[in-house]
N, CA, C and O atoms as CSV, one atom per row, in Angstrom:
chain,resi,resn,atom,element,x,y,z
A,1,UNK,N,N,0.824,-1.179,0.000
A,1,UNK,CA,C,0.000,0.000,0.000
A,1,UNK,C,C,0.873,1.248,0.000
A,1,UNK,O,O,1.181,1.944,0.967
A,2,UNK,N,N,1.290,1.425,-1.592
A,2,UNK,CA,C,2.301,2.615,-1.401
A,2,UNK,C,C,1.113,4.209,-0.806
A,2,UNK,O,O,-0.083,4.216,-1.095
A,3,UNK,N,N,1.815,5.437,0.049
A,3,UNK,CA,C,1.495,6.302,0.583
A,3,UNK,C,C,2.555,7.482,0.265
A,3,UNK,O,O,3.614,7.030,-0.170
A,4,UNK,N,N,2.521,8.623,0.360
A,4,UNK,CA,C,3.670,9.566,0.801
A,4,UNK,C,C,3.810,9.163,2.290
A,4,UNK,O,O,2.938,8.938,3.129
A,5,UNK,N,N,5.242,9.137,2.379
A,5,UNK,CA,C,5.570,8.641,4.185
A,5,UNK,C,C,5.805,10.427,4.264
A,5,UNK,O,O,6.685,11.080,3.702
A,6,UNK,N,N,4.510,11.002,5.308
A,6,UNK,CA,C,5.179,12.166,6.416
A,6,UNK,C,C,5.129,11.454,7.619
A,6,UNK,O,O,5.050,10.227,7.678
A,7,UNK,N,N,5.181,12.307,8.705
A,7,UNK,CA,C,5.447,11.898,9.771
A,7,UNK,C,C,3.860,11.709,10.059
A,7,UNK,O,O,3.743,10.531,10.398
A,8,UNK,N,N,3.038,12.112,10.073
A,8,UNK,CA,C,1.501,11.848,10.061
A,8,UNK,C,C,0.940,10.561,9.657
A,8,UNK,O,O,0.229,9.756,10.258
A,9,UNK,N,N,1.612,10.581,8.085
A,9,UNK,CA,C,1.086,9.028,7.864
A,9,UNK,C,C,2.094,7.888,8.470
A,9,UNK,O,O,1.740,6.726,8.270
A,10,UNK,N,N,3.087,8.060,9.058
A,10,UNK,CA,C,3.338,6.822,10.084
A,10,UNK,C,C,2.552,7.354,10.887
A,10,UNK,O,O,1.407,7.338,10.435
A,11,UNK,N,N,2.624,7.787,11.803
A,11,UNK,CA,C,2.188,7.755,12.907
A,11,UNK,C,C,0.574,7.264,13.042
A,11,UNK,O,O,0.103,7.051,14.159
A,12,UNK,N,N,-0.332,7.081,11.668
A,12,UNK,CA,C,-0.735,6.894,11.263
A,12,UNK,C,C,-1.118,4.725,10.955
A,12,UNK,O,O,-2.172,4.095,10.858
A,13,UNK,N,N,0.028,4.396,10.919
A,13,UNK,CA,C,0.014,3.312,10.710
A,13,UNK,C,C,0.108,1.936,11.721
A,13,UNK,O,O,1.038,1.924,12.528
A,14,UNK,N,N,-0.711,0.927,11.698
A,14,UNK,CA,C,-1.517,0.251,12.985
A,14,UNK,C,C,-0.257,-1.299,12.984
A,14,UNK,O,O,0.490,-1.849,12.175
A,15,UNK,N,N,-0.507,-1.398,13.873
A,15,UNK,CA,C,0.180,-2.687,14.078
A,15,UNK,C,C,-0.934,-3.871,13.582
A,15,UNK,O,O,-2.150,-3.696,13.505
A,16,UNK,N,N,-0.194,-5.132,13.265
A,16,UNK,CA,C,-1.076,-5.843,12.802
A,16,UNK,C,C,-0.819,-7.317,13.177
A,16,UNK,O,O,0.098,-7.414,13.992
A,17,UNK,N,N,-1.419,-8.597,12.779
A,17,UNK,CA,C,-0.507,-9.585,13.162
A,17,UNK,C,C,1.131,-10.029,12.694
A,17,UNK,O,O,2.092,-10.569,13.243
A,18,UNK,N,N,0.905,-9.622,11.739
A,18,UNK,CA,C,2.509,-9.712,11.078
A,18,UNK,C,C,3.028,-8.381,10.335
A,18,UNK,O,O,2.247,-7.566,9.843
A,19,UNK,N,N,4.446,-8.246,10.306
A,19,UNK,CA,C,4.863,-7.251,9.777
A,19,UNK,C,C,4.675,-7.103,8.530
A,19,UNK,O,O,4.528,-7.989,7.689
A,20,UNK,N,N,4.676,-5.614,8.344
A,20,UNK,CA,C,4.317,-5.166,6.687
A,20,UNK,C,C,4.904,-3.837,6.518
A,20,UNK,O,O,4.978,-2.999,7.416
A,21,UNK,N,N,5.405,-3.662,5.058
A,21,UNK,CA,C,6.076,-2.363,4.491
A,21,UNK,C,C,4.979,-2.111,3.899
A,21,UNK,O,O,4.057,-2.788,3.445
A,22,UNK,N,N,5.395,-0.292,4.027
A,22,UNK,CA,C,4.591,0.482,3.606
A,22,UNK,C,C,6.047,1.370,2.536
A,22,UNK,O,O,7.172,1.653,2.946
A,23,UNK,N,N,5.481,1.605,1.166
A,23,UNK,CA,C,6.480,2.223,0.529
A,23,UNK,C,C,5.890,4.001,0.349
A,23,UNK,O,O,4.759,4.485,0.385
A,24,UNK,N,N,6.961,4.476,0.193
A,24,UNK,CA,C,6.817,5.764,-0.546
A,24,UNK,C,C,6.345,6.283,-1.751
A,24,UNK,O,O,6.910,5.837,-2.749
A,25,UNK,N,N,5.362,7.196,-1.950
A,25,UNK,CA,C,4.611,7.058,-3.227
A,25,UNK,C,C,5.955,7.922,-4.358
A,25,UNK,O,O,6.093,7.707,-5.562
A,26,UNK,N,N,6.797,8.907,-3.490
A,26,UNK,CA,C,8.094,9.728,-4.485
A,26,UNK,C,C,8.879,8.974,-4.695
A,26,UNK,O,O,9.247,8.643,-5.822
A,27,UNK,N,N,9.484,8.356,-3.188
A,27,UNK,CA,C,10.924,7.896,-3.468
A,27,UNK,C,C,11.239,6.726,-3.961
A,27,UNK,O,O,11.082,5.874,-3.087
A,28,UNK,N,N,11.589,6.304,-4.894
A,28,UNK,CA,C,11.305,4.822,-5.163
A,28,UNK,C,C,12.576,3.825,-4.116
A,28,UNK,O,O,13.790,3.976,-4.252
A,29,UNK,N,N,12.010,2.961,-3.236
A,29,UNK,CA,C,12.648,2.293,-2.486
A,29,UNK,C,C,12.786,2.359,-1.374
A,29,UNK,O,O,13.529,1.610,-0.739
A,30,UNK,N,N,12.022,3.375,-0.834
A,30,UNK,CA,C,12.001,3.928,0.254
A,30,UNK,C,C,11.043,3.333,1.108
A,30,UNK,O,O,9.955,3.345,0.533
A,31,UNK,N,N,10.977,2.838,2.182
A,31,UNK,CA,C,9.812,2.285,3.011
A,31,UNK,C,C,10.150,2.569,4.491
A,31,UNK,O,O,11.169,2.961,5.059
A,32,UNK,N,N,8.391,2.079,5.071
A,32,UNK,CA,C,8.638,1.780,6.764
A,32,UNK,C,C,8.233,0.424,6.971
A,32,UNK,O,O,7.477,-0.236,6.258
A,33,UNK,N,N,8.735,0.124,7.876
A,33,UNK,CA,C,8.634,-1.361,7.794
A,33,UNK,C,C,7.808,-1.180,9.648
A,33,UNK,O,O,8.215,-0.523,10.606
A,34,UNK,N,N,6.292,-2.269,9.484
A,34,UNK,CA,C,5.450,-1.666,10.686
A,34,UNK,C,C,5.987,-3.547,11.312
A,34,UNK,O,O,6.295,-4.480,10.571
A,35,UNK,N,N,5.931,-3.561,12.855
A,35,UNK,CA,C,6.273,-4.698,13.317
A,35,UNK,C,C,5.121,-4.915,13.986
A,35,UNK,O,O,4.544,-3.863,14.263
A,36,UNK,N,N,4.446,-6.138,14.433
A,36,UNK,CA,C,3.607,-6.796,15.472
A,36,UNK,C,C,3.268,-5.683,16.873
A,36,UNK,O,O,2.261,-5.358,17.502
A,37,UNK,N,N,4.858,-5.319,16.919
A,37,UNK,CA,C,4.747,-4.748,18.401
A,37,UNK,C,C,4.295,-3.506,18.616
A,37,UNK,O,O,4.158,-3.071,19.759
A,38,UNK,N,N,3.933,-2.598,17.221
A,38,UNK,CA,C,3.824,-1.275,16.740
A,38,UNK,C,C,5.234,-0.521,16.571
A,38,UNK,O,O,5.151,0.707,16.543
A,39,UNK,N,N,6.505,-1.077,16.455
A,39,UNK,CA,C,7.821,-0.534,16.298
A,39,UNK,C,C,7.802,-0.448,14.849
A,39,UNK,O,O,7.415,-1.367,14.127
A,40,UNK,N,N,8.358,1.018,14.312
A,40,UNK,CA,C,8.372,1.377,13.129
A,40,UNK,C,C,10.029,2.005,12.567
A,40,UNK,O,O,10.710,2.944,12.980
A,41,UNK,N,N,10.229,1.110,11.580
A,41,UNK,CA,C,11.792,1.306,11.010
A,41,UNK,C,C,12.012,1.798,9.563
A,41,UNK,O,O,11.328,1.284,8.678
A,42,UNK,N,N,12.989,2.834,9.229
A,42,UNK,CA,C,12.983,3.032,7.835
A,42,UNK,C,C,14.091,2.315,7.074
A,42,UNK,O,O,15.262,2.176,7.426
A,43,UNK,N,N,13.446,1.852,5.875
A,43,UNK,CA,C,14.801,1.209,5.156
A,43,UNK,C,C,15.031,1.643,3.810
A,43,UNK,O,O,14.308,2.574,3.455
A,44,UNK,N,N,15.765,1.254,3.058
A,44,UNK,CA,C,15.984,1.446,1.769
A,44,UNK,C,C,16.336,0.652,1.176
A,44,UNK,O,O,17.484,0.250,1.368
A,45,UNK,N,N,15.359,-0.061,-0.015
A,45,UNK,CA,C,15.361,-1.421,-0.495
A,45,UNK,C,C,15.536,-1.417,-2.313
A,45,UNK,O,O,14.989,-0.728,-3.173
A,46,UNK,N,N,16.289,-2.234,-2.371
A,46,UNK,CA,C,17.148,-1.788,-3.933
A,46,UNK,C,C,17.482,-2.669,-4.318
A,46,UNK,O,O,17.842,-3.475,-3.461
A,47,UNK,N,N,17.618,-3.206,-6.056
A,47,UNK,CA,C,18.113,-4.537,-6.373
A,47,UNK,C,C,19.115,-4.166,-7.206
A,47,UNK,O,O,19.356,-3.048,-7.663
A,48,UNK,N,N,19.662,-5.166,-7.362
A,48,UNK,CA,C,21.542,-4.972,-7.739
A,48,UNK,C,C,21.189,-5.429,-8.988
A,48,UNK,O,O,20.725,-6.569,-8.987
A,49,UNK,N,N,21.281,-4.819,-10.169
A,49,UNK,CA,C,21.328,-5.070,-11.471
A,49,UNK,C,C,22.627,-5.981,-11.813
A,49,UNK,O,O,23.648,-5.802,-11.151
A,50,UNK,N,N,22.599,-6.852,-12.733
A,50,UNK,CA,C,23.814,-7.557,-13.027
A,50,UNK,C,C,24.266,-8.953,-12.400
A,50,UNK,O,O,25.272,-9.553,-12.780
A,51,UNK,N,N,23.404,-9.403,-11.393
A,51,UNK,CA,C,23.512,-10.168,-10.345
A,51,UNK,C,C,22.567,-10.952,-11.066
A,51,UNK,O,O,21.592,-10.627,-11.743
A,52,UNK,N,N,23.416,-12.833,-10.573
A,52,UNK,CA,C,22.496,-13.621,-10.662
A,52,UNK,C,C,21.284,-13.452,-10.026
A,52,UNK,O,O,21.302,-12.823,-8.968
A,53,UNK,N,N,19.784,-14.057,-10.618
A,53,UNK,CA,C,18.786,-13.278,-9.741
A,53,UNK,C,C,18.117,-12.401,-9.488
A,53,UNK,O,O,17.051,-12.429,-8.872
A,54,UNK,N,N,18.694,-11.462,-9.960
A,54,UNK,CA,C,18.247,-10.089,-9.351
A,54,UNK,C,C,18.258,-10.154,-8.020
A,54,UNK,O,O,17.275,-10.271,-7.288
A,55,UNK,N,N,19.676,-10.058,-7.632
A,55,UNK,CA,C,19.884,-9.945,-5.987
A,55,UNK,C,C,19.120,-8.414,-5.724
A,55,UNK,O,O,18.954,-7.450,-6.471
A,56,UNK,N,N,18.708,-8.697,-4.173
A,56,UNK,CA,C,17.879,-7.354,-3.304
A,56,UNK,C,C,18.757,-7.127,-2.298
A,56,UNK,O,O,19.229,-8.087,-1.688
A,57,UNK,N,N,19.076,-5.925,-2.003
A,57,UNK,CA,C,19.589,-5.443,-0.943
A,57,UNK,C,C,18.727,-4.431,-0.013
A,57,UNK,O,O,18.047,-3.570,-0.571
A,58,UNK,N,N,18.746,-4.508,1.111
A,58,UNK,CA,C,17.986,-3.503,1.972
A,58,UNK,C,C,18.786,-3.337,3.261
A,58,UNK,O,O,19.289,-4.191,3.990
A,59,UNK,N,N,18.763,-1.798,3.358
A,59,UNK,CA,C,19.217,-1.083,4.527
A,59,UNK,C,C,18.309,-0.559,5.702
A,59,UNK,O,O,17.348,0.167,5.449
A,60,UNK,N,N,18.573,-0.873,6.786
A,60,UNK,CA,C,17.447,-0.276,7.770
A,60,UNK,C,C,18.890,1.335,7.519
A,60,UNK,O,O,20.074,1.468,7.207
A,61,UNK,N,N,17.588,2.267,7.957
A,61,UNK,CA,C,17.820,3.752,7.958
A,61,UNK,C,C,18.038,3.896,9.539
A,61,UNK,O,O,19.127,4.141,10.059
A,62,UNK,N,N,16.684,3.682,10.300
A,62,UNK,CA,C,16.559,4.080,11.528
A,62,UNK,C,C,15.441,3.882,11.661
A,62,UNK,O,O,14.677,3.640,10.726
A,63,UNK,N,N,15.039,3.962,13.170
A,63,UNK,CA,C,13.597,3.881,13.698
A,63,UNK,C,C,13.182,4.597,13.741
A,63,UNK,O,O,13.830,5.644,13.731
A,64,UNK,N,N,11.566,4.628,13.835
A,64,UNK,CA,C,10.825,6.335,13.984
A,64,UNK,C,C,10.424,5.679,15.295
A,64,UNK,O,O,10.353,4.529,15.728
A,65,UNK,N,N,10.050,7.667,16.012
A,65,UNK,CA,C,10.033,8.472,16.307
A,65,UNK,C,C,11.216,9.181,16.068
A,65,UNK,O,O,11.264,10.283,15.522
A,66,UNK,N,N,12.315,8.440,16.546
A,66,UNK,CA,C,13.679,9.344,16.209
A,66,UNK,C,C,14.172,9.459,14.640
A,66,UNK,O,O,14.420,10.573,14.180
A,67,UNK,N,N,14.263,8.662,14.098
A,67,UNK,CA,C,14.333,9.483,12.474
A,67,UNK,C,C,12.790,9.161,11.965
A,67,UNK,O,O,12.024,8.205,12.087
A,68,UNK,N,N,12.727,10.691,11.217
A,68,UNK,CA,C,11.626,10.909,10.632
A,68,UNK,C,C,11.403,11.055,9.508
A,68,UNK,O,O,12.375,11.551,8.939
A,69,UNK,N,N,10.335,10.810,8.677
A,69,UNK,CA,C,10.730,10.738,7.149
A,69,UNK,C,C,10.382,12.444,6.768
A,69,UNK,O,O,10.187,12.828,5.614
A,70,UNK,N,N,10.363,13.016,7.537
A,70,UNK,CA,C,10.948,14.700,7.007
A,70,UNK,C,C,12.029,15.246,7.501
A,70,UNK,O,O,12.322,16.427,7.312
A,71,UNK,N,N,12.700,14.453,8.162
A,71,UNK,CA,C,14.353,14.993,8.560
A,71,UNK,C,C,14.568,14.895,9.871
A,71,UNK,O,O,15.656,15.221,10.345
């Protein structure tokens, strides 16, 4: 369910039984990733061209409240 991530629409977003990303409707690759427990993390998820596969790579950014997806 891509969204614009502000800080509204996380804060915005419910815990559920299992975890789920929510992507960015601008940035391409950009997500929050929502956990069971209501803990919310940003990552940046990208695939490596050239790679058997189409290998995926993903970076956690940081957690929100403390990083925010407006700075």
């Amino acid at each position: 369910m891509p969204e614009k991530l502000t800080k509204e629409a996380v804060e915005r977003l419910k815990a559920l039984a299992k975890p789920y990303d929510t992507r960015d409707t601008e940035i391409r690759g950009f997500l929050v990733r929502t956990q069971p427990s209501g803990a919310k993390a940003f990552y940046f998820d990208y695939r490596l061209e050239g790679w058997p596969g189409s290998k995926r790579a993903r970076y956690r950014l940081g957690s929100f409240p403390r990083l925010s997806a407006e700075g």
